[in-house]
C-alpha positions in Angstrom: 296.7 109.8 48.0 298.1 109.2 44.2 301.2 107.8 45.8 299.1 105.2 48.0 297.4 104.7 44.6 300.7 104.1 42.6 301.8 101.8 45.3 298.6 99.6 45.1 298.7 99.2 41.2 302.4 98.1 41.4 301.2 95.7 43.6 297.9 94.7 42.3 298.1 91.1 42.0 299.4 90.3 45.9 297.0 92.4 47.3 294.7 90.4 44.7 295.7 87.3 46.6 295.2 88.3 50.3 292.1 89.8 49.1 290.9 86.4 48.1 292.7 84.7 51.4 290.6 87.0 53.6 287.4 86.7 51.8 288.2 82.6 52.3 289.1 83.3 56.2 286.3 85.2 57.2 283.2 83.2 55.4 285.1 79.7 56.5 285.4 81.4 59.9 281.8 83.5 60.1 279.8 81.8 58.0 276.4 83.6 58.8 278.4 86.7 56.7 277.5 84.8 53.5 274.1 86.0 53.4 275.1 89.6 53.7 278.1 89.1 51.8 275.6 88.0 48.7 273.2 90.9 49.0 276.5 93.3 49.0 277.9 91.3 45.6 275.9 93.1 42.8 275.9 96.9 44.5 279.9 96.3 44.9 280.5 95.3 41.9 278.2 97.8 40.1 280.4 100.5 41.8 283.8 98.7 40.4 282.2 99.0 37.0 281.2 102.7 36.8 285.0 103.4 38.4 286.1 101.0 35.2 283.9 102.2 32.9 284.7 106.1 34.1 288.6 105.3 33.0 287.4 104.7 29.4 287.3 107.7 27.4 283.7 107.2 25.8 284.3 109.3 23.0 286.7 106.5 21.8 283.8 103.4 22.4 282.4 104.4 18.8 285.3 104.2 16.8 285.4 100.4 18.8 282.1 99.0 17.3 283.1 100.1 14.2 286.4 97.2 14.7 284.8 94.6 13.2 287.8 92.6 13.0 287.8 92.9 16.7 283.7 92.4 17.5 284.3 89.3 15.0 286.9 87.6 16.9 285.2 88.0 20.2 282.1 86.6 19.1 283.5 84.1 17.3 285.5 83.1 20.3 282.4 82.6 22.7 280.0 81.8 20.6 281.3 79.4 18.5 285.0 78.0 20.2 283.2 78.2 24.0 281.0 75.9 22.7 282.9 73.2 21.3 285.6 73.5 23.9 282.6 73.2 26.2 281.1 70.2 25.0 284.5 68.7 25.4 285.6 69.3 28.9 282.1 69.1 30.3 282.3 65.4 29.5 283.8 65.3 32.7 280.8 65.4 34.6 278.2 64.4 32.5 277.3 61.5 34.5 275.8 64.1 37.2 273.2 65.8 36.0 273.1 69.0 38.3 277.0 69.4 38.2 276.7 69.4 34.2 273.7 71.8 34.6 276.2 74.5 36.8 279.0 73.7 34.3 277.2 74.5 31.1 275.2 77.7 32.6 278.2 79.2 33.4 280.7 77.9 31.0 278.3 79.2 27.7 278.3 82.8 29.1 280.6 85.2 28.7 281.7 87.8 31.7 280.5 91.1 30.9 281.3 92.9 33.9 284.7 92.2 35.9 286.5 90.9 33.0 286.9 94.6 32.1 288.8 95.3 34.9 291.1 92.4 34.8 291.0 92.8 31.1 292.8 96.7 31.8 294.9 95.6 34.3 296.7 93.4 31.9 297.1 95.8 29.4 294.4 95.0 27.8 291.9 97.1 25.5 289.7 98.0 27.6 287.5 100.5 25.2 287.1 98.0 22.5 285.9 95.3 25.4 283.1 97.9 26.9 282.2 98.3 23.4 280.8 94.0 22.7 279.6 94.0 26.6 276.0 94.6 25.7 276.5 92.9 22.2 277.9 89.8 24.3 275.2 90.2 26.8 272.2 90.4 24.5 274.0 87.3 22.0 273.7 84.9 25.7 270.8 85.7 26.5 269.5 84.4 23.0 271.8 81.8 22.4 272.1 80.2 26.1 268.8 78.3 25.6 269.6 77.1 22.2 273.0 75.8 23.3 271.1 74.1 26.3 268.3 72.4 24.4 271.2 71.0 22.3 273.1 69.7 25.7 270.5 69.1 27.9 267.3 68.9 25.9 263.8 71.2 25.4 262.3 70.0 29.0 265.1 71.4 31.1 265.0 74.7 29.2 261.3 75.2 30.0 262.4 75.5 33.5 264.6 78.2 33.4 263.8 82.1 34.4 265.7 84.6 32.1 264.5 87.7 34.3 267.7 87.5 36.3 269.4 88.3 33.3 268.0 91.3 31.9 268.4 92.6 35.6 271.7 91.8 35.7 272.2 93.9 32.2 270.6 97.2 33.9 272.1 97.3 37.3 275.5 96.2 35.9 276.2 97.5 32.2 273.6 100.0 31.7 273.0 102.3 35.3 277.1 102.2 35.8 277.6 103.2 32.2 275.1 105.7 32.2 276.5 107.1 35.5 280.4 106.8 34.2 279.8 109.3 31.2 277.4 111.6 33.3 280.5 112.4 35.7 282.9 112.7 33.1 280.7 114.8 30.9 280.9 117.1 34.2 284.7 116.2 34.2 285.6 119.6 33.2 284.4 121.1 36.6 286.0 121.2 39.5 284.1 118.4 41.8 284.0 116.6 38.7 287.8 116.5 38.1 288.2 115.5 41.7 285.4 112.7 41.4 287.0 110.9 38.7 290.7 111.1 40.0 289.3 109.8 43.1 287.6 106.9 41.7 290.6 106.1 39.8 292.3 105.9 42.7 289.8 104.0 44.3 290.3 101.0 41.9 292.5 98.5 43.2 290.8 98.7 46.6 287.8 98.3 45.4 288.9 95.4 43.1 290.3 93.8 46.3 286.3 94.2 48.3 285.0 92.9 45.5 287.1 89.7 45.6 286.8 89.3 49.6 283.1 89.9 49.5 282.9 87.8 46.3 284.7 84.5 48.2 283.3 85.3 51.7 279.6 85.0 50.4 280.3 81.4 48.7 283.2 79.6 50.2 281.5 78.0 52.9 278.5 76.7 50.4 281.4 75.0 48.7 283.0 74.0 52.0 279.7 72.2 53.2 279.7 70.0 49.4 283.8 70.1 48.9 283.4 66.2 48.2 281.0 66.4 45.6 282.3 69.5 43.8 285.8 68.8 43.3 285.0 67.2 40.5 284.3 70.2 38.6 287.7 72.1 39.4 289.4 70.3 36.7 286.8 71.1 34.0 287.1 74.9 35.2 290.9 74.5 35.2 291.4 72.6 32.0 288.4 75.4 30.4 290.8 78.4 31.1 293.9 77.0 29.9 292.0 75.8 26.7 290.4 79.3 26.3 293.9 80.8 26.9 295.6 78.8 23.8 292.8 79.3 21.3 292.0 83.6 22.7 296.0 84.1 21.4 295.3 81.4 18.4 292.2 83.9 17.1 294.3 87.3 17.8 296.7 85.8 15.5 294.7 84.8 13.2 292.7 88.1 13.1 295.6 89.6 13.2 294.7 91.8 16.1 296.7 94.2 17.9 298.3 93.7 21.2 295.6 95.3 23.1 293.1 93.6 21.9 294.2 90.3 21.2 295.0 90.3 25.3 290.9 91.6 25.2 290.0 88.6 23.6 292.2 85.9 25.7 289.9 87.5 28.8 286.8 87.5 27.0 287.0 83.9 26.0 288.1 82.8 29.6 286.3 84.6 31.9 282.5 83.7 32.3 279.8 85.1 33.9 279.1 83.3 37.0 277.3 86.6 38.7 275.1 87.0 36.6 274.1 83.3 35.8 273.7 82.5 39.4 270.1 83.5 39.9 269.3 81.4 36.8 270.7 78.6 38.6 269.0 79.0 41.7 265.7 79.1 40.2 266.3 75.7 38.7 264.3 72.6 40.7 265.4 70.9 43.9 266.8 68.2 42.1 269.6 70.5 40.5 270.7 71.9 44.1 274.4 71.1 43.7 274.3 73.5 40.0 274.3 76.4 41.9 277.5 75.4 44.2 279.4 74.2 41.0 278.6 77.9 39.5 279.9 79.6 42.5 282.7 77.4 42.4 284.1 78.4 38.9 284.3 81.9 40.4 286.6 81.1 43.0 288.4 79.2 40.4 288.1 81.7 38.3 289.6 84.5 39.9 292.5 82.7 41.0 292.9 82.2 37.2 292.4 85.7 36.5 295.2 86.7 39.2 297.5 84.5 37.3 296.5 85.6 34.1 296.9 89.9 34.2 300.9 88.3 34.6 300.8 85.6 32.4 298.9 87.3 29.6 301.4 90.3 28.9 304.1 87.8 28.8 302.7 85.2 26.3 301.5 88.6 24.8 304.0 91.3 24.9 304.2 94.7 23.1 307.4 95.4 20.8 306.3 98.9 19.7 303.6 100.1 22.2 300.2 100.2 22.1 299.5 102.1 19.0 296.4 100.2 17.8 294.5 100.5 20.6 291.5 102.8 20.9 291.6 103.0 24.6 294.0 103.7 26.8 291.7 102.8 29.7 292.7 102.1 33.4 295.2 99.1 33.6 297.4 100.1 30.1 300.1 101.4 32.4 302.5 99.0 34.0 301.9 96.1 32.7 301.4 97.1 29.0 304.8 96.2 28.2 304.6 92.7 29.6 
């Protein structure tokens, strides 16, 4: 079994791929699957976080919040660059009023779930990252509405349901994390050892169902309004590669660590489209295409994210090893070195 595991993380980013090429496949071929396939999205991907969050050491998350040169940077990142660079390439679409809607709901939020996992695949910190997800959770949930009545005005945000989101922050952050350090606290028993080598290597399978089930619940949405939403590929494209430049700019700058500084690139790039997308969908009739152009930044999105756990080690590599990280989570293996 931890050979077939070893072969899968070499090979994590092809198997990414036809992961995502299946997914596509079987919703453009079945598409009554995407209503299953949408009820199985937040149970799935709750179980890829408490297999993520069980690679983290928790005894190192403390020592993370007290990095305030790191918690700085990421806020600053997506809570004050996000912004501006979304203003910016939302222009785009500003002439339609339910693709801007989709583009700013998603765009202003940052992931708090799977970017943890693509974030340790890369090499990145992964400890330090769990460590802002219920800072960065709690900070959108305030600041979302403020950034919207400054975009879209005081009337829209009355409309808007924020129940999905403190949901999403229990079933995703809170019961997985709770769960992760409950087995390891039991790691030194027998089951429990065997329980978290399991799930460890259970990861890169499970990060491939989570991508199929992700892109066979959506893609035929997208397929149905492919006309009208390919306008918003380029913002979402453009977005990433923006975020990219200024995540490595502000590691610099901070003068973060390798680790973390690939931590932060993620952070500022990945958004979080899953959890947003009941906000969407609770918006009026008149704002029916928001909810596609959401789900379409996540099949955008993790095409980008396939690209970047090789792209980032390379524009980000480690000369002397990872000695300022506080992790060592899953995903600082192989590619640590870039």
């Amino acid at each position: 079994m931890r050979r077939g595991a070893e072969w899968a993380e070499r090979r994590q980013v092809p198997l990414y791929l036809a992961a995502l090429a299946v997914g596509a496949a079987v919703g453009l071929a079945a598409p009554a699957v995407s209503g299953p396939a949408e009820s199985a999205i937040q149970p799935v991907l709750g179980l890829l976080l408490y297999v993520t969050f069980l690679g983290v050491p928790f005894a190192k998350i403390v020592p993370a919040l007290r990095d305030w040169r790191f918690l700085t940077t990421v806020l600053a990142t997506n809570f004050l660059a996000v912004p501006a660079v979304v203003l910016a390439v939302s222009r785009i679409v500003a002439h339609d009023d339910a693709l801007l809607a989709g583009v700013l709901f998603v765009l202003l939020t940052p992931c708090v779930d799977y970017v943890i996992v693509f974030t340790g695949i890369a090499g990145g910190s992964t400890g330090r990252l769990l460590a802002t997800a219920p800072l960065l959770m709690l900070a959108q949930m305030v600041l979302l509405p403020v950034y919207l009545r400054l975009f879209l005005g005081s009337g829209f945000v009355d409309s808007v349901d924020v129940a999905p989101f403190v949901e999403a922050f229990l079933l995703l952050i809170v019961v997985p994390l709770a769960a992760a350090g409950l087995t390891q606290a039991a790691g030194r028993t027998r089951p429990g050892a065997a329980l978290q080598r399991a799930a460890t290597g259970a990861m890169v399978p499970l990060m491939m169902f989570t991508l199929a089930v992700v892109v066979a619940s959506q893609i035929d949405g997208v397929r149905a309004r492919l006309g009208a939403l390919l306008l918003v590929v380029p913002v979402y494209v453009l977005f990433a590669g923006v975020m990219v430049a200024v995540g490595v700019f502000a590691s610099r700058v901070a003068r973060l660590d390798v680790p973390a500084g690939r931590a932060v690139v993620f952070s500022g790039v990945t958004r979080n489209s899953l959890v947003v997308l009941p906000l969407v969908l609770a918006l009026p009739p008149a704002f029916d295409l928001a909810p596609l152009a959401v789900v379409t930044q996540t099949l955008v999105e993790l095409v980008v994210m396939v690209i970047l756990v090789r792209l980032v080690p390379r524009l980000m590599p480690c000369r002397s090893g990872p000695a300022g990280d506080v992790d060592g989570g899953p995903g600082s293996g192989p590619d640590e070195g870039g």
